[in-house]
C-alpha positions in Angstrom: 90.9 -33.3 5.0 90.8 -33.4 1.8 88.1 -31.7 -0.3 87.4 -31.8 -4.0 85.1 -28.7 -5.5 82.7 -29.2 -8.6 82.4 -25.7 -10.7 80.5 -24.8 -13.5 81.4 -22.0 -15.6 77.9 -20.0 -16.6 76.6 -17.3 -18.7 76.3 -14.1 -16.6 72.7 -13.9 -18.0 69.0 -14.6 -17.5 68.7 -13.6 -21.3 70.5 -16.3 -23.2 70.2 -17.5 -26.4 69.4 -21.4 -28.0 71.1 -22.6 -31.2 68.5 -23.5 -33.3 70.9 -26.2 -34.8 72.3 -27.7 -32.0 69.6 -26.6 -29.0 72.7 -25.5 -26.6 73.0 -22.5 -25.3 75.1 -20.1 -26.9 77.9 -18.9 -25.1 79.8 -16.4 -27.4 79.8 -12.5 -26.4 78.3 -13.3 -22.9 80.3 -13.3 -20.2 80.9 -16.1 -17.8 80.6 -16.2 -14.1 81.2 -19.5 -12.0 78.2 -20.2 -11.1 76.5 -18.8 -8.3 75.6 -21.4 -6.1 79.4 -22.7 -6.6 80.6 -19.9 -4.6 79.1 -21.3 -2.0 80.5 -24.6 -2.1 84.2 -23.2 -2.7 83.7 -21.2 0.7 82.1 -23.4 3.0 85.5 -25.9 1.1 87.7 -23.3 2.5 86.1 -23.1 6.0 86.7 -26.8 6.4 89.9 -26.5 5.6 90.8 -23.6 8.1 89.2 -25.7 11.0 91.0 -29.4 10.2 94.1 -28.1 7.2 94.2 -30.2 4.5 94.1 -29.0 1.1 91.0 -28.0 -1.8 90.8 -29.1 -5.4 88.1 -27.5 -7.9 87.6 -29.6 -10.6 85.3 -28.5 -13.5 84.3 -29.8 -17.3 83.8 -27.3 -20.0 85.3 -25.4 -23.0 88.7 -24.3 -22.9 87.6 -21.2 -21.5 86.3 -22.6 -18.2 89.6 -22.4 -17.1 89.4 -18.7 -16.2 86.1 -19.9 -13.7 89.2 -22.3 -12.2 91.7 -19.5 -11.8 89.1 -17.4 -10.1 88.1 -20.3 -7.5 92.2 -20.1 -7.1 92.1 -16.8 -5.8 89.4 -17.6 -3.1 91.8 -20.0 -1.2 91.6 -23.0 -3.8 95.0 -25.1 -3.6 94.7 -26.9 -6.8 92.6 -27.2 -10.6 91.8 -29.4 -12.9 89.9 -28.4 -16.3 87.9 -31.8 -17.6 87.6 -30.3 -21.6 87.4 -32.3 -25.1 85.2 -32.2 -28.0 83.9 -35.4 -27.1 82.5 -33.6 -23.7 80.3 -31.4 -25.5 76.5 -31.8 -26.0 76.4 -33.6 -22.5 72.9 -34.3 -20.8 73.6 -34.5 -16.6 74.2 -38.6 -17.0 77.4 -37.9 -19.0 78.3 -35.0 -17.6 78.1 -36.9 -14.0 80.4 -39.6 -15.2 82.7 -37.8 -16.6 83.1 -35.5 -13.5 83.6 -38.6 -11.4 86.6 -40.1 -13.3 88.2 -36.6 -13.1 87.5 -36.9 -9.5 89.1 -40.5 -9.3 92.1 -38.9 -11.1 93.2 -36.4 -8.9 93.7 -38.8 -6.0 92.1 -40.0 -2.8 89.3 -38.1 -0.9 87.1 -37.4 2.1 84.4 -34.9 1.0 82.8 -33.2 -2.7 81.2 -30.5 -2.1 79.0 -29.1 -4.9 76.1 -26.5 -5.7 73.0 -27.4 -4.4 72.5 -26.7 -9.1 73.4 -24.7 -11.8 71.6 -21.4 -13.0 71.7 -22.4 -16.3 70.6 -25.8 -16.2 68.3 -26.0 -12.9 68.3 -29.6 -12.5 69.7 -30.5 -9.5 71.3 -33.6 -10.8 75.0 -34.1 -11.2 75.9 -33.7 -8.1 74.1 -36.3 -6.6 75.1 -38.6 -9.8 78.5 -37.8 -9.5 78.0 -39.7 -5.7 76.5 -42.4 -7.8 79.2 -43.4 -10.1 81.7 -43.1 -7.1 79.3 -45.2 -5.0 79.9 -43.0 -2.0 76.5 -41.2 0.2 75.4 -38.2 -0.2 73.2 -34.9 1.0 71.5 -32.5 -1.2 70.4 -28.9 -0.1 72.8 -28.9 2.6 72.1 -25.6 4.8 74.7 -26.1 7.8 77.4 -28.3 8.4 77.6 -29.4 12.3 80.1 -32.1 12.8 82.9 -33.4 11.0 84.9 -36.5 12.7 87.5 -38.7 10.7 85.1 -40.8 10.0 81.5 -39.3 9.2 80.1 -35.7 8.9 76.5 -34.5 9.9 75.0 -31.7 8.6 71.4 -29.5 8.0 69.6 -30.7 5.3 67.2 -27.8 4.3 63.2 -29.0 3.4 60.2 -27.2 2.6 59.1 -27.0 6.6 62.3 -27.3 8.1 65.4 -29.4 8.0 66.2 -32.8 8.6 70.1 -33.5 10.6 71.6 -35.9 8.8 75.1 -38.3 9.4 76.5 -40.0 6.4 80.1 -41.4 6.2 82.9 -40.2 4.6 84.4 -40.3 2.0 80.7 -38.7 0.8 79.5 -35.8 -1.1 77.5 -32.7 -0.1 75.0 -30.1 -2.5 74.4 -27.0 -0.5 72.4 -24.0 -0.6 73.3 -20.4 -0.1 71.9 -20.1 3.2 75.3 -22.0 4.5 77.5 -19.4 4.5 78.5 -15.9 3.1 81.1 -16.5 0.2 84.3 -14.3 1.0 86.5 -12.1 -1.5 89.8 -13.2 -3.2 92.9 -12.1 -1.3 95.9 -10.6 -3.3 97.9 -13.6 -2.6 95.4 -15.7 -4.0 95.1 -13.2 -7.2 98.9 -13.6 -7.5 98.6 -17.6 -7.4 95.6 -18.2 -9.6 97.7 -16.1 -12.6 100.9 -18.5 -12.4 99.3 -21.6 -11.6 99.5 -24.9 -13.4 95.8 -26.0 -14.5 96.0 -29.3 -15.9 93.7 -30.1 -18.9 92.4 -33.8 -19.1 90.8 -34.6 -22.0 89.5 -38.1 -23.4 92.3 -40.2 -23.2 93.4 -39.0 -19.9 90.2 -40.1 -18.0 90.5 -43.2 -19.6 87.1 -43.6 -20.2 85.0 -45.0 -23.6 83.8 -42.0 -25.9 80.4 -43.8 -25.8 79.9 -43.2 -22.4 80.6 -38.8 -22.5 79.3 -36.6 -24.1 76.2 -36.4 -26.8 77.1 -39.9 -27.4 76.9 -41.1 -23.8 73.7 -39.2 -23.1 70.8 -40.6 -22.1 68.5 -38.4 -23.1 68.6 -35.2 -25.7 67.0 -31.8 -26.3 65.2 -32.2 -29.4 63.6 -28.9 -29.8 63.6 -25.7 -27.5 60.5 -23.3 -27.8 58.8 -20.2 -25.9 55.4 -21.8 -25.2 52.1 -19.9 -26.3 50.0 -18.4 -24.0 46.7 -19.5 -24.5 43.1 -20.3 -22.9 39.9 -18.7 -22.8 39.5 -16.2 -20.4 36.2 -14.9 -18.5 35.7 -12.6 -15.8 33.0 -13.0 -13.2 30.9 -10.1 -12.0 28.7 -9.9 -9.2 29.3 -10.5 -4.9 31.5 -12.8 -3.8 28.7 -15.1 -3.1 27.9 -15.0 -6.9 31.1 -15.4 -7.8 31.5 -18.4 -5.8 28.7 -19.9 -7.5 29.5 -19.3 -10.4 33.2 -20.7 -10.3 32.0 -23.6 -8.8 29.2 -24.3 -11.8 32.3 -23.6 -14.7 34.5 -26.0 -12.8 31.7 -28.2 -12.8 31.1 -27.9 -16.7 34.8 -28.6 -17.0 34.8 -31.8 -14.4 37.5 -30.2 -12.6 35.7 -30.6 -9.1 
């Protein structure tokens, strides 16, 4: 079985800070954790691989520095890393970013499951994984909670919803999102300390992914933040006194006024 992991690396943060110039978040003097949800992918990766061998690739896109978030995922169990980083990456919207991700993915070699978290903190959109399924053209689940079969052929799993879960069967090779209800991410080993200092991360850029600079990046982005603002609170405010009864009334008479209701 063999499994690739998507990382992020994130700012260890709910306090972050926007460029006013270039409306990204800026990164320097915050420290970076992979992010959260990630952790969960990278276990539930290495639980797989206990039950039917194989081996585990983490594959990321980000600065230079992301490759410290690799190393770490190393020391969990990871077998191998790849580090997707270029100028031309930066100022991605989740479109580009997807792409990109998938011709790393394509790169490292043949497949039967990506596994991804369910999002990022610092991003909360929910949307590369499942577009990274896209440009491979392979089927996906989001919000995986429980995986409950995996055959040669197809995997069926828990897909969490607001009143439940749905079981669903898709084929492999396929992709997965999952939540943190799926598992309970373990601690690095020493041996795996030992490996993720030595190990050889390959860093593909541009020309390695073989892909147009049009198409990553700012450049290939279909959309783009064009201003980032704290909104204003604002509204009149007005309290009602009297029983409930009154109250009632006189909710209902304002909504009325308003043509709310």
């Amino acid at each position: 079985m063999n499994i690739v992991v998507c990382i992020k690396q994130v700012p260890e943060t709910t306090s972050v800070k926007i460029s006013k110039d270039t409306n990204t978040l800026m990164r320097e003097g915050v420290k970076s954790i992979i992010n959260p949800f990630d952790m969960y992918a990278i276990e539930e990766g290495l639980r797989i691989k206990e039950r039917f061998g194989g081996r585990i690739s983490a594959v990321s896109m980000g600065p230079p520095q992301a490759e410290e978030a690799l190393r770490e995922a190393v020391s969990y169990g990871v077998d191998d890393a790849f580090l997707l980083s270029d100028r031309a990456f930066a100022g991605a919207d989740t479109l580009a970013t997807s792409r990109t991700l998938a011709k790393g993915i394509k790169k490292i070699g043949s497949f039967d499951l990506i596994i991804c978290g369910k999002q990022a903190i610092d991003g909360d959109t929910a949307q590369v994984g499942p577009g990274i399924a896209e440009k491979l053209d392979i089927p996906f689940v989001a919000f995986v909670r429980k995986i409950r079969e995996i055959s040669n052929h197809s995997i069926k799993v828990e897909r969490m919803m607001d009143n439940g879960y749905d079981v669903m069967e898709i084929t492999l090779p396929s992709l997965i999102t999952v939540v943190k209800e799926i598992n309970e991410p373990r601690m690095p080993s020493l041996r795996g300390k030992m490996k993720a200092k030595s190990i050889d991360i390959p860093t593909w850029g541009l020309a390695d992914l073989e892909i147009g600079e049009d198409k990553v990046g700012l450049k290939g982005s279909a959309t783009q933040v064009i201003k980032v603002f704290t909104p204003k609170r604002g509204g009149r405010r007005e309290m009602l006194e009297g029983s409930v009864e009154t109250q009632v009334g006189l909710l209902i008479n304002r909504l009325n006024d308003l043509k709310v209701i």
